[in-house]
C-alpha positions in Angstrom: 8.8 -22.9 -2.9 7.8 -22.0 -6.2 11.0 -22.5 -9.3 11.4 -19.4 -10.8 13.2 -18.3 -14.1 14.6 -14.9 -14.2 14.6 -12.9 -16.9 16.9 -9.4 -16.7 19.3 -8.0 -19.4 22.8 -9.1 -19.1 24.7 -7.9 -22.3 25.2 -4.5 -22.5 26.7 -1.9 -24.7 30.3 -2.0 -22.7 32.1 -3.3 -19.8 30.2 -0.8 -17.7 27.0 -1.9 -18.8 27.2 -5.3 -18.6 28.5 -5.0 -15.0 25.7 -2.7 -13.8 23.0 -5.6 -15.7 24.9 -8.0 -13.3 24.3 -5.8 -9.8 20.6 -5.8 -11.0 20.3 -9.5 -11.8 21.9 -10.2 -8.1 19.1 -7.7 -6.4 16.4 -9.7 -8.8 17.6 -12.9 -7.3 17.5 -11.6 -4.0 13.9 -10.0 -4.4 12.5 -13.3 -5.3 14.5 -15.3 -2.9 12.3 -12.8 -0.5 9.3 -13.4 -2.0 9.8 -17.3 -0.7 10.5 -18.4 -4.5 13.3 -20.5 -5.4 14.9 -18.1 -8.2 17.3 -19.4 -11.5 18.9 -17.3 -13.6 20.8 -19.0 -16.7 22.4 -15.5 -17.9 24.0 -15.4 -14.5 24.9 -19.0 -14.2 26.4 -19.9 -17.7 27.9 -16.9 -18.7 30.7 -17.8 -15.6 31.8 -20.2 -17.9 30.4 -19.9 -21.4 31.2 -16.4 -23.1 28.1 -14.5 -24.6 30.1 -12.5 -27.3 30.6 -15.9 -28.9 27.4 -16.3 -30.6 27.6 -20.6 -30.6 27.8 -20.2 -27.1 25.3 -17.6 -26.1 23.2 -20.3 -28.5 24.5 -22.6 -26.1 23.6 -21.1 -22.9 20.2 -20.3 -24.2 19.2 -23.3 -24.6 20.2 -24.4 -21.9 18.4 -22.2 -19.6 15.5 -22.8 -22.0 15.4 -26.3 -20.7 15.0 -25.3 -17.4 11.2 -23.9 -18.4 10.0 -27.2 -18.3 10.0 -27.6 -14.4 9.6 -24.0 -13.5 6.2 -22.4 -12.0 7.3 -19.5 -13.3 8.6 -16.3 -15.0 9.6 -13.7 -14.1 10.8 -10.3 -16.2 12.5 -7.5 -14.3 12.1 -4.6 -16.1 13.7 -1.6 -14.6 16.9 -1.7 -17.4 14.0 -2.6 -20.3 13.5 -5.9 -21.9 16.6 -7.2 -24.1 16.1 -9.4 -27.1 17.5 -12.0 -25.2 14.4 -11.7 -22.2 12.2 -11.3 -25.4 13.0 -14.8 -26.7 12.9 -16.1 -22.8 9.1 -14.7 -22.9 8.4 -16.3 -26.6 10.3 -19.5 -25.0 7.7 -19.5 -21.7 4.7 -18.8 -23.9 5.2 -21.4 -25.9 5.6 -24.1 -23.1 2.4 -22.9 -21.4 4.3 -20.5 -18.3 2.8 -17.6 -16.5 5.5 -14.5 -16.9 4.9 -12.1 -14.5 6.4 -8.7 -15.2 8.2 -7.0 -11.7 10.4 -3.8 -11.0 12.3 -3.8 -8.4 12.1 0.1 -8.5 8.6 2.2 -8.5 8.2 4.6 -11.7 6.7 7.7 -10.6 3.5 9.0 -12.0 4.5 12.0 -13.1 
């Protein structure tokens, strides 16, 4: 099984927002557990306990998840809700240390 690092947005502008980024990252997860990959996502792991409004903590739980790109295979960037600064720096973060990120959507844009 292949470690993978998901990147989706979690904060959002309100409640609402941040709720529906958290029903997304849960059908991320579950497309890449399909896919036969062994999926972690820090903003969904940390943020049970840390709280992302309090910026030494989002710090915190950035890092954190940062050191988790060492023994991944890699990346992964859903991008249906559009790419946060957070999933920016979590891109800089797997360029850096040499990781493929692959770009997904778990929903098909039209052509039109």
């Amino acid at each position: 099984m292949k470690r993978v690092i998901i990147e989706s947005p979690y904060r959002g502008d309100g409640y609402r927002d941040t709720a529906d980024n958290i029903v997304y990252l849960n059908r991320c997860l579950k497309d890449s557990m399909r896919r036969g990959e062994a999926p972690f996502a820090s903003h969904g792991f940390y943020t049970m306990f840390l709280d992302d409004k309090v910026p030494l903590e989002r710090d915190i739980g950035m890092a954190a998840g940062w050191a988790w790109m060492q023994v991944c295979d890699l990346v992964v960037v859903y991008t249906d809700r559009g790419i946060s600064q957070g999933m920016k720096a979590g891109m800089q973060k797997a360029a850096e240390a040499g990781k493929t990120v692959e770009l997904r959507q778990l929903y098909r844009q039209s052509a039109d």
